[in-house]
C-alpha positions, -999 to 999 in steps of 0.1 A, spaced: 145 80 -329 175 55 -317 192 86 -304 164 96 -283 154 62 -268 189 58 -262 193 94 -244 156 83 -224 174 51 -211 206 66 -202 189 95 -183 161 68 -163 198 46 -154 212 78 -138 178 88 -126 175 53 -103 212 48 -98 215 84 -83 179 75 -60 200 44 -50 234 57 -40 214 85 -18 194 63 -2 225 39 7 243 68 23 211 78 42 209 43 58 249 43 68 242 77 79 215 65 103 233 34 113 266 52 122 244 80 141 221 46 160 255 33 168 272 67 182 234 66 207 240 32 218 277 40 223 267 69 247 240 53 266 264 22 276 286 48 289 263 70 309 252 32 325 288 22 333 295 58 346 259 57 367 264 21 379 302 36 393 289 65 408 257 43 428 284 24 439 307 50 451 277 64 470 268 32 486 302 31 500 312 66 509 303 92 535 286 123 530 319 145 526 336 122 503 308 124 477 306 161 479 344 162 473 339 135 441 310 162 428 332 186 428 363 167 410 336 154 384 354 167 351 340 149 320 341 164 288 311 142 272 289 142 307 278 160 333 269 145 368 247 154 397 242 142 430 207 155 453 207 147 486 171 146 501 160 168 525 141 146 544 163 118 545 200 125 544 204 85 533 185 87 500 202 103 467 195 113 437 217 109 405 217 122 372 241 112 342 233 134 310 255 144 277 266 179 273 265 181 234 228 177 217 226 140 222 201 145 246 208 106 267 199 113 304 197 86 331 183 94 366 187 70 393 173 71 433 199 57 457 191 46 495 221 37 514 
């Protein structure tokens, strides 16, 4: 009888311990994952406050020219010109891989 209350308690121990240790690795998991997000979205809203910028303060030819250098291997970049209105842009910032962050952004010089 010892033998099997003792065989009970050791199995329940490595029972809740096991349910424990999974459960700690899920939340680091999930933290280090949240972290990695907020990593990327403060990027693509330095890059997207850059690029409004550069618009504001360049002509029509230099932007097309900085399109075409765009070479980013984490984003991609695209700038609309209206047309209606060749003053008002349109700028989108999103991730290549499966992170799925995309910022949009309308620009009037």
């Amino acid at each position: 009888m010892k033998n099997s209350f003792a065989l009970l308690t050791t199995l329940l121990l490595v029972l809740l311990f096991s349910v424990l240790s999974i459960r700690f690795i899920e939340v680091n998991l999930l933290s280090s994952n949240l972290n990695r997000l907020k990593y990327l979205h403060l990027q693509a809203i330095i890059y997207k406050d850059t690029i409004e910028s550069y618009i504001l303060t360049h002509n029509q030819m230099e932007i097309e020219q900085y399109k075409q250098d765009w070479n980013d291997a984490t984003y991609t970049m695209d700038i609309i010109v209206d047309e209606n209105n060749s003053s008002i842009y349109y700028l989108n910032i999103a991730t290549k891989n499966n992170y799925h962050i995309r910022l949009s952004q309308k620009i009037e010089k």
